[in-house]
C-alpha positions in Angstrom: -13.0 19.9 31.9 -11.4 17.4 29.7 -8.8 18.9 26.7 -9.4 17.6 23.6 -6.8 16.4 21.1 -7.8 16.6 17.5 -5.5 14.7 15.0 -6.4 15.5 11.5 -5.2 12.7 9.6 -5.7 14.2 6.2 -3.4 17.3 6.9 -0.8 15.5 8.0 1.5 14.0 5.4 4.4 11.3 6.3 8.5 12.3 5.8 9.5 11.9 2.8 13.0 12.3 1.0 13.3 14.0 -2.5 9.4 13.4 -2.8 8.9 9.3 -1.9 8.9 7.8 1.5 13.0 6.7 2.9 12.2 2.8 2.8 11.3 3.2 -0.9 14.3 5.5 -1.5 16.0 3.0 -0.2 14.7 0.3 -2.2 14.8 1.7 -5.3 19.1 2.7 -5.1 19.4 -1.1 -3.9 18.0 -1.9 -7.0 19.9 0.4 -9.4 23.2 -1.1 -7.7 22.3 -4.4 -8.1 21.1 -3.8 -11.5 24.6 -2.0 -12.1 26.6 -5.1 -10.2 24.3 -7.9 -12.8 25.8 -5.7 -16.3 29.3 -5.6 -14.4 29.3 -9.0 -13.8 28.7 -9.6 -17.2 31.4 -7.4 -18.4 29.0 -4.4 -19.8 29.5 -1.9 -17.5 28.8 1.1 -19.8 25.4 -0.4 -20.8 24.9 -1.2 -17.0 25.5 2.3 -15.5 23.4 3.9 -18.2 20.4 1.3 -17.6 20.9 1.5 -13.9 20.6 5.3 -14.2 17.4 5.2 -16.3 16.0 2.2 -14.1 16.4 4.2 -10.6 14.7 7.7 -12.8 12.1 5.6 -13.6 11.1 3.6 -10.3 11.8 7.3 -8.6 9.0 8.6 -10.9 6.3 6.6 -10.6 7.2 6.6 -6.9 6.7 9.8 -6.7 4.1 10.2 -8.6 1.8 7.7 -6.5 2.7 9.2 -3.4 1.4 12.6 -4.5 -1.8 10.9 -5.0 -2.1 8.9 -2.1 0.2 10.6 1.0 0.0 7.4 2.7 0.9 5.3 -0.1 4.4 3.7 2.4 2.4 2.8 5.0 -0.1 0.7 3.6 2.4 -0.6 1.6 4.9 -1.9 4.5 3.2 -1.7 7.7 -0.3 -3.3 7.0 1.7 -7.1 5.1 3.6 -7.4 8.8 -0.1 -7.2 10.2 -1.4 -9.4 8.7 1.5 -11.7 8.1 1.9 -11.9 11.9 -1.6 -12.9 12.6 -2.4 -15.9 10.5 -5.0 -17.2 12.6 -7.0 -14.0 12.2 -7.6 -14.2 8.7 -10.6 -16.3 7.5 -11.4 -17.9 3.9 -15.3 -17.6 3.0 -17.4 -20.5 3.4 -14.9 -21.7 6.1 -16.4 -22.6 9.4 -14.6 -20.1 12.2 -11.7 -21.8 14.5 -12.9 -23.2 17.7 -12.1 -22.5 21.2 -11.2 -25.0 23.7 -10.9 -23.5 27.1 -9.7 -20.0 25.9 -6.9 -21.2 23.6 -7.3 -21.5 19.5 -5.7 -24.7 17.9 
C-alpha cells in the first residue's frame, strides 16, 4: 500500500522575521541607510536619521500588514519575476502567431 503525503498549503505559512519575510527586511534597512547616507551627504544628518527612522516604520508597516493578508505575499513577489524573466521565449503577446519549430529547436 502506497503512504500518502498530504501538504496543506494553506496551513503552512513561510519564515518570517519581526512579521515580514527576511528578503524584504532586508530591503527595507537598505533603504533607510541609504536614505540616511543621501541627508548625510548633504550635510542634514539630524533631519536624515529622523526621516530614515520614520521611512523604515513605515515600509515595515505596510509590509507587515500585506503579509498578514496574503502569507505568501514574498514569494510571488521574488520568485515568480526570475520565472518568467528566465524564460522569454515562453511568454506570448495576443494576436501573435506562436514561434515555430524547426527540427526540435525554437529560433
Amino acid at each position: 500500500m502506497k503512504a500518502e503525503s498530504t501538504i496543506y498549503r494553506h496551513v503552512q505559512k513561510p519564515m518570517t522575521m519581526v512579521g515580514v519575510s527576511p528578503m524584504h527586511l532586508l530591503l527595507i534597512v537598505i533603504g533607510g541607510f541609504v536614505l540616511l547616507i543621501v541627508f548625510i551627504a548633504i550635510g542634514e544628518a539630524e533631519i536624515g536619521a529622523a526621516t530614515s527612522i520614520l521611512a523604515v516604520c513605515f515600509a515595515w508597516y505596510r509590509t507587515f500588514r500585506i503579509t498578514q493578508d496574503d502569507h505568501h505575499f514574498a514569494s510571488k513577489h521574488f520568485v515568480a519575476p526570475r520565472y518568467w524573466k528566465s524564460k522569454k521565449h515562453r511568454s506570448q503577446i495576443a494576436g501573435h502567431p506562436p514561434v515555430k519549430r524547426q527540427k526540435g529547436r525554437t529560433k
